[in-house]
C-alpha positions in Angstrom: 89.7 104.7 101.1 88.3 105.4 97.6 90.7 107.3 96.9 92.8 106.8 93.2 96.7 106.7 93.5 98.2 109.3 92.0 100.8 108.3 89.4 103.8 109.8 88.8 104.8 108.9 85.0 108.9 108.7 84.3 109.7 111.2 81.2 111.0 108.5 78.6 109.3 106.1 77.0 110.6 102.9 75.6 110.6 100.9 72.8 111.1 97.4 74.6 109.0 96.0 78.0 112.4 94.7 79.0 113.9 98.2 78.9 111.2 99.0 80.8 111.4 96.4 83.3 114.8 97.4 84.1 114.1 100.7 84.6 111.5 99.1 87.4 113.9 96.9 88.8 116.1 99.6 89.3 113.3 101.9 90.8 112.6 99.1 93.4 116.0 98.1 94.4 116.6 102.0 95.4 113.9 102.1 97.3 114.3 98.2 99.3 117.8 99.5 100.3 116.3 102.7 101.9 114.6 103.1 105.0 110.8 104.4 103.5 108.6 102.1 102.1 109.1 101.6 98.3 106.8 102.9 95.9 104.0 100.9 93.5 106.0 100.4 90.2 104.0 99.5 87.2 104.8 99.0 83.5 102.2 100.7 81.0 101.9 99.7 76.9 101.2 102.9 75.3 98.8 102.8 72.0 101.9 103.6 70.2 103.3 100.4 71.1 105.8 101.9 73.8 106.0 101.2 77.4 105.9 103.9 80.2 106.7 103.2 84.0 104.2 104.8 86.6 105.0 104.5 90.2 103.1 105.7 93.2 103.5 106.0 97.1 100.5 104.5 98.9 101.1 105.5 101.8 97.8 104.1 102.6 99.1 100.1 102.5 98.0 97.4 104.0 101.2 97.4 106.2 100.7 100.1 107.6 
C-alpha cells in the first residue's frame, strides 16, 4: 500500500479524446473476454492538446 501504479503509456498519440476512447474501449473489451483481470485504462490530455492512453495492472485491487 503506498505504492504508485506503474503506467504503461501506448506509443501514439492522438488528435481526438474520441480516438482515444476507442482505443480504451478496445483495450478493455480484450481484456473482459479473457480470463486475468483487466488492466486500469485511462485517457491523458497532453499540453500539446493530444490525448495519450495509460493503462496499468493493479494487481493490488480491492477484489482481490
Amino acid at each position: 500500500m503506498g505504492k504508485s501504479p506503474r503506467w504503461i503509456y501506448w506509443k501514439q498519440t492522438f488528435q481526438s479524446k474520441f480516438q482515444a476512447g476507442c482505443l480504451k474501449a478496445k483495450l478493455e473489451d480484450n481484456w473482459h473476454n479473457g480470463y486475468e483481470i483487466g488492466p486500469c485504462v485511462e485517457i491523458k490530455k497532453l499540453k500539446t492538446n493530444k490525448y495519450v492512453v495509460r493503462y496499468t495492472y493493479d494487481e493490488m485491487s480491492e477484489g482481490s
